[in-house]
VMD Tcl script that draws the C-alpha trace (Angstrom):
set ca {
  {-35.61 36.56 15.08}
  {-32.95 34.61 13.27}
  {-30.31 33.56 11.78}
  {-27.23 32.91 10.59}
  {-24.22 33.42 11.44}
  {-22.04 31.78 10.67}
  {-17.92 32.10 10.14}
  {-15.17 30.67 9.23}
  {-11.55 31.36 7.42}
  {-9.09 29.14 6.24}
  {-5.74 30.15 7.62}
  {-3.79 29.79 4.45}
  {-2.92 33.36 3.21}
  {-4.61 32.72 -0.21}
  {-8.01 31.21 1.25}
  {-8.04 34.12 3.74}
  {-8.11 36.37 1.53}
  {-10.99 34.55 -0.56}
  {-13.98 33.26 1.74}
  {-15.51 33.53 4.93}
  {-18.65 31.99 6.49}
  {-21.07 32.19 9.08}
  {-22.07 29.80 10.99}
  {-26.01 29.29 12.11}
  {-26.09 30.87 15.46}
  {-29.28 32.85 16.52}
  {-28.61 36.78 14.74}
  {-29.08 39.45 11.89}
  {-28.15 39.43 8.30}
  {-24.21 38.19 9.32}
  {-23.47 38.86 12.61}
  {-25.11 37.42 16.01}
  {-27.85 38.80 18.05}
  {-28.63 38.93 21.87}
  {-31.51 36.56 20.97}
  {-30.89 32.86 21.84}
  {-33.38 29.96 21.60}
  {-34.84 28.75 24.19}
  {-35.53 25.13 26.42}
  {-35.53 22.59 24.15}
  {-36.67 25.09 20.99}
  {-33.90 23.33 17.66}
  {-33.92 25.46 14.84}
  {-32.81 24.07 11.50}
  {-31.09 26.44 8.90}
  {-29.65 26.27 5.18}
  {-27.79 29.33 4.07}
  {-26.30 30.34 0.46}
  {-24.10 32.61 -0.05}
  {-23.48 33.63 -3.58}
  {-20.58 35.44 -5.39}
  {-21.77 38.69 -7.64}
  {-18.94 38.06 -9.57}
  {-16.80 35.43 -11.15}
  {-13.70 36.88 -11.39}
  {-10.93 35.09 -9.96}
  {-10.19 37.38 -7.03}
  {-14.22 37.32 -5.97}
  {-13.96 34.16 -3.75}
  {-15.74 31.52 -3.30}
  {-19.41 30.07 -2.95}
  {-20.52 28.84 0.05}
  {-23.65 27.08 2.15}
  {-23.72 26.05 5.39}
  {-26.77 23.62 7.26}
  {-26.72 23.85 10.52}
  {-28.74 23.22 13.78}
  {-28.97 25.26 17.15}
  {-30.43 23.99 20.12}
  {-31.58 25.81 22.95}
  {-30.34 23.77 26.38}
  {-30.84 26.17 29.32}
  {-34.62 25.73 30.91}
  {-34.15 29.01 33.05}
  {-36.46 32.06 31.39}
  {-33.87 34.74 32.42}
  {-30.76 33.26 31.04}
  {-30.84 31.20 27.55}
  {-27.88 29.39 26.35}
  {-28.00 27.53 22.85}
  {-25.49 25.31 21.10}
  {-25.02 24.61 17.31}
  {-22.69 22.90 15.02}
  {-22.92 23.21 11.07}
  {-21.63 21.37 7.86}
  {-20.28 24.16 6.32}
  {-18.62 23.64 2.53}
  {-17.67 25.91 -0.48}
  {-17.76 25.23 -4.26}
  {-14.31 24.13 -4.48}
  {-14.80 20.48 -3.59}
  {-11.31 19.42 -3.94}
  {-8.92 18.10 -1.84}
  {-7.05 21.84 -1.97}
  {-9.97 23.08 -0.01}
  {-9.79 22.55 4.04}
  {-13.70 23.97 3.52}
  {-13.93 20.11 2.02}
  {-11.86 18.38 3.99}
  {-12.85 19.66 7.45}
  {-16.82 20.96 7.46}
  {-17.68 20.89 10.86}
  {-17.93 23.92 12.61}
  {-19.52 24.54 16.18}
  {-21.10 28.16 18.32}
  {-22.46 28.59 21.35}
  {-24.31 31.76 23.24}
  {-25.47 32.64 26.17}
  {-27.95 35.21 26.66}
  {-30.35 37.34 28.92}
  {-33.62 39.00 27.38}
  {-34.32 42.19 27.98}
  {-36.25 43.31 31.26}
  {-35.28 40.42 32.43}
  {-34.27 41.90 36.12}
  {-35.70 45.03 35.69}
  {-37.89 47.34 33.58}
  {-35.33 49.35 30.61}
  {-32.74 46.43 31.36}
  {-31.33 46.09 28.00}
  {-30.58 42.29 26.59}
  {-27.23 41.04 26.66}
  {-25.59 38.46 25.15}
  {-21.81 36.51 25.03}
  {-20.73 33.70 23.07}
  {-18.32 32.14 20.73}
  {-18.48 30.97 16.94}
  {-16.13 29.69 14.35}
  {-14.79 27.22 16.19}
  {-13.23 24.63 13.48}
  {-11.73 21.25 13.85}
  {-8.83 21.59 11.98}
  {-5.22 23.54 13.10}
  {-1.78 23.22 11.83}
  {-0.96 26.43 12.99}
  {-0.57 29.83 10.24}
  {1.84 27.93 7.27}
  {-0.55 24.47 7.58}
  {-3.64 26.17 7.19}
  {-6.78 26.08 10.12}
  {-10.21 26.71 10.56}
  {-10.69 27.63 14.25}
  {-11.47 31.30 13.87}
  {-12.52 31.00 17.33}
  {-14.37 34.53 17.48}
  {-15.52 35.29 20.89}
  {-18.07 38.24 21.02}
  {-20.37 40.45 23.73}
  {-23.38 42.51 22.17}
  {-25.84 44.58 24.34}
  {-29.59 45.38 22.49}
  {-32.26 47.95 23.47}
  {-35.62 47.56 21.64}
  {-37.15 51.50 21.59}
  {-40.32 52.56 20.24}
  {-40.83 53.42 16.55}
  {-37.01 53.02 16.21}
  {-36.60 49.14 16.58}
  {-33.70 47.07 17.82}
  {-30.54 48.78 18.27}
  {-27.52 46.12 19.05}
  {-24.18 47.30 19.73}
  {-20.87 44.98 20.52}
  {-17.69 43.62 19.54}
  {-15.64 40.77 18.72}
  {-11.91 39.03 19.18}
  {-11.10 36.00 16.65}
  {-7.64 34.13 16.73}
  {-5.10 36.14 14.82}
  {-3.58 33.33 13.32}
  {-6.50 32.25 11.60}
  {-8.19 35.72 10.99}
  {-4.21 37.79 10.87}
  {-3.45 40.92 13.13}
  {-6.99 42.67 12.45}
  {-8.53 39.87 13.96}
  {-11.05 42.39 16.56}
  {-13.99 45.17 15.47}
  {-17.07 46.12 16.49}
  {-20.42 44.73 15.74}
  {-23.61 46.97 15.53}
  {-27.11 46.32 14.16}
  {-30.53 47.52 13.43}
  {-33.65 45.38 13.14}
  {-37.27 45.70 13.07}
  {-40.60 43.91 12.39}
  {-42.41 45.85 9.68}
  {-45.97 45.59 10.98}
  {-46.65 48.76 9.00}
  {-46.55 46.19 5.41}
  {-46.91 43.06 7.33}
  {-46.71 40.95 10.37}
  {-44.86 38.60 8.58}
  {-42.10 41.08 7.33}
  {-38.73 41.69 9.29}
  {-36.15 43.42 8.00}
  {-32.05 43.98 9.32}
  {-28.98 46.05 8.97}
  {-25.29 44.84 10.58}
  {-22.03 45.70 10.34}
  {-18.81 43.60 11.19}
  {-15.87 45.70 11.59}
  {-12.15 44.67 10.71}
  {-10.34 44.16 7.71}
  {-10.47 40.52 7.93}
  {-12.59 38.01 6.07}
  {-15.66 38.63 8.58}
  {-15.68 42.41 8.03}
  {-19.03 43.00 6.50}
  {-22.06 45.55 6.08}
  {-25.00 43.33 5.79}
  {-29.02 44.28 4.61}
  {-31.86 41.57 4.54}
  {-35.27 41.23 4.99}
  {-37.06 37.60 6.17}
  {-40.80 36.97 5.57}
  {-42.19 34.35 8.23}
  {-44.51 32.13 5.76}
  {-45.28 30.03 8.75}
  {-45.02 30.62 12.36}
  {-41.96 28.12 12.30}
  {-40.73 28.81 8.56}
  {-39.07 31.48 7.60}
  {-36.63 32.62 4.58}
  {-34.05 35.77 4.59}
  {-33.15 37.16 1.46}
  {-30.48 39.94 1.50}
  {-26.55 40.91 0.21}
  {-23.40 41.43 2.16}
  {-20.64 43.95 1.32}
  {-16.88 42.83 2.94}
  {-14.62 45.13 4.06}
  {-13.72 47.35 2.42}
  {-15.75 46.10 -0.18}
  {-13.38 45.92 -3.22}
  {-12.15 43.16 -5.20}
  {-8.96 41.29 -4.24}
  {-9.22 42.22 -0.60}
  {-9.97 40.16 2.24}
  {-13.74 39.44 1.73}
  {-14.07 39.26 -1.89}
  {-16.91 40.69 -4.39}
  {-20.04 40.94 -2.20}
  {-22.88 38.16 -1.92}
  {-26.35 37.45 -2.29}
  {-27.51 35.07 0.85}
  {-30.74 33.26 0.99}
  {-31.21 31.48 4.41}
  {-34.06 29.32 5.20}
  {-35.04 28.71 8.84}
  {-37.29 25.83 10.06}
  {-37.93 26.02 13.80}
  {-39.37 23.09 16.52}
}
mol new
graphics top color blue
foreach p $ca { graphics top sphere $p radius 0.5 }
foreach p [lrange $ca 0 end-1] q [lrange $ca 1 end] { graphics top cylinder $p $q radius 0.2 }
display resetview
């Protein structure tokens, strides 16, 4: 259905250990999904991501517009593109966030059934990938986090999504790989509108999260996600920071 997305870490020790961010590629909560948009579908998305606390070890703020594109016309195999303007609160020259907010993803994927009948989806793509390097001492923000994710849809259940991921380690440090695993599920039992997720982001890294959220499609095109991510392992002063609220609007063509 949607989302975010998407991420990205300053390399500088401190920063790393202060904010991370998603960028918009098509997914859960905070993580990707094996969806993908597709033939000339754009989707345009606005995400928040708010600090619970204000202590100074929470982290930072941080929103992120971005559009994905969908760019392969073949039904079986969808491939979209994205790049985002991703910033913090910071807004100072101190913050590569500022300096350097572009930020690109891309994804290829196959629906499920495609070839056959029980053939689960599958999906492969990278996000992350920053515009800015001097190396682990200069600071960077090419996270570079390449990922695979296989989904089955089963009855009553919903979506189960199961995967993992491999970032640069100088940009992310030496737990720079983890799994990623989801559940989603329309709600047609409340509403057709209603769609709620659960991921998880393994690693002890700035991306290590467990995200819950629930969207409510106002329009056929408009929708808006409203849910709270918990970093790894979810305790002040390491790698994630204090956990978020994230709103994250999504206007498709």
């Amino acid at each position: 259905m949607k989302l975010v997305v998407r991420t990205l870490l300053a390399a500088a020790l401190t920063l790393s250990m202060s904010s991370a961010a998603m960028a918009t590629f098509s997914g859960q909560v905070w993580i990707p999904s094996t969806d993908a948009k597709g033939f000339k579908e754009v989707n345009i998305s606005i995400d928040n991501y708010i600090r619970l606390s204000n202590s100074d070890t929470a982290g930072t703020n941080y929103y992120d517009a971005g559009v994905t594109a969908g760019v392969s016309p073949l039904e079986k195999f969808k491939f979209e593109v994205g790049v985002d303007y991703y910033t913090d609160n910071l807004n100072d020259s101190n913050s590569i966030y500022s300096a350097h907010p572009i930020y690109f993803n891309f994804k290829g994927a196959v629906p499920e059934d495609a070839f056959f009948k029980g053939m689960p989806a599958v999906a492969a793509g990278m996000f992350g990938i920053g515009t800015f390097d001097r190396g682990v001492t200069g600071g960077n923000t090419m996270s570079n986090i390449a990922y695979g994710l296989v989904a089955k849809t089963l009855p009553v259940v919903g979506r189960i999504s199961v995967g993992g991921y491999h970032g640069a380690e100088k940009n992310l440090g030496s737990d720079n790989a983890g799994v990623l695993a989801s559940w989603d599920r329309p709600m047609t039992e409340i509403s057709d509108k209603l769609w709620m997720a659960v991921d998880y982001m393994g690693g002890n890294n700035a991306f290590g999260a467990i995200s819950v959220g629930a969207a409510w499609a106002f329009t056929p095109n408009v929708s808006l996600l409203v849910g709270t991510n918990v970093y790894n392992p979810g305790q002040e002063g390491l790698p994630g920071g204090k956990p978020t609220i994230t709103t994250q609007l999504d206007i498709n063509f």
